[in-house]
C-alpha positions in Angstrom: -4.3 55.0 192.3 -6.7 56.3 190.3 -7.8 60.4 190.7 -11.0 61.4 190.4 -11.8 65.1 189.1 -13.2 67.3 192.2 -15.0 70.6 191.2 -16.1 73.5 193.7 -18.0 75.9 192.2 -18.6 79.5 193.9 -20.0 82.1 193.6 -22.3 85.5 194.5 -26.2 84.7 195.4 -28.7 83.9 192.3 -25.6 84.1 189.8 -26.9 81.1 188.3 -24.1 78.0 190.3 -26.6 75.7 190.6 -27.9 75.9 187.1 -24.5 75.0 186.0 -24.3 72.2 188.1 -27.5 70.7 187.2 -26.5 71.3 183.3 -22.6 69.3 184.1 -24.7 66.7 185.3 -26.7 66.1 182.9 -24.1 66.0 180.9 -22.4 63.5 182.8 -25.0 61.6 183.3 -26.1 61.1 179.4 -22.6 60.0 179.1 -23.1 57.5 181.9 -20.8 59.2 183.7 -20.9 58.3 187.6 -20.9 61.0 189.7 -21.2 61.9 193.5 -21.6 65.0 195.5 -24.5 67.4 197.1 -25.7 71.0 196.3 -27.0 73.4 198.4 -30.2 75.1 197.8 -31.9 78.9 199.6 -35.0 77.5 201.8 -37.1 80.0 200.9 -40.6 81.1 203.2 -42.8 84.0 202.6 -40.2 85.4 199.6 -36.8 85.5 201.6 -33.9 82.9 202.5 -34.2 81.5 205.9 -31.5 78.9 205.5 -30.0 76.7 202.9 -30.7 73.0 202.2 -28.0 69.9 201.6 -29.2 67.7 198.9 -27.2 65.0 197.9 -26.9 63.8 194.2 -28.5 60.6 195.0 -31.4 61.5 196.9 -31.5 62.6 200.5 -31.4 65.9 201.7 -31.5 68.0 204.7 -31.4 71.3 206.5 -28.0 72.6 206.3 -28.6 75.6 208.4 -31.6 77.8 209.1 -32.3 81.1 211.0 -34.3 79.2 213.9 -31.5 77.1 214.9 -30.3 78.2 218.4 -26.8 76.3 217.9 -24.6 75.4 214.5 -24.9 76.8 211.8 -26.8 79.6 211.4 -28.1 81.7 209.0 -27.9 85.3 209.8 -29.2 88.9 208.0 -26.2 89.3 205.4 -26.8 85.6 204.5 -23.6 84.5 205.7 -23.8 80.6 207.7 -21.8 81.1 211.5 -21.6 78.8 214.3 -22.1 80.6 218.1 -18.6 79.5 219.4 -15.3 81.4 220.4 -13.9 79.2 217.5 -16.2 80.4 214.4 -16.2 84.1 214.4 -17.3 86.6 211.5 
């Protein structure tokens, strides 16, 4: 069976992640490289984070979590994503 390399990068906020991501794949990608995955991006309104967005590498993306959201993931002041359930506490 044949392994394929898995990388998680973290990190603190606007340390420059996804920059380095977008840089591997290029990278990668020049080499014809295939590659698979998603990053996540800050959704930004009026100048602050109101949630975070799930892109994957080939195209679609989504709202990963946001500050209206009633239920799931959440976005809350420190920044941190939380789920309202006895399970998932901060």
């Amino acid at each position: 069976m044949l392994l394929c390399p898995r990388l998680l990068l973290t990190g603190v906020p606007a340390v420059g992640k996804t920059t380095v991501v977008q840089g591997v794949l290029a990278r990668m990608r020049s080499a014809a490289v295939s590659v698979v995955g998603f990053v996540t991006r800050e959704l930004l309104e009026g100048g602050g984070r109101v949630g975070f967005v799930i892109e994957s590498l080939d195209g679609p993306r989504a709202v990963l979590a946001h500050v209206d959201y009633l239920t799931g993931p959440q976005v809350v002041d420190t920044g941190w994503m939380w789920r309202r359930s006895s399970r998932w506490r901060c």
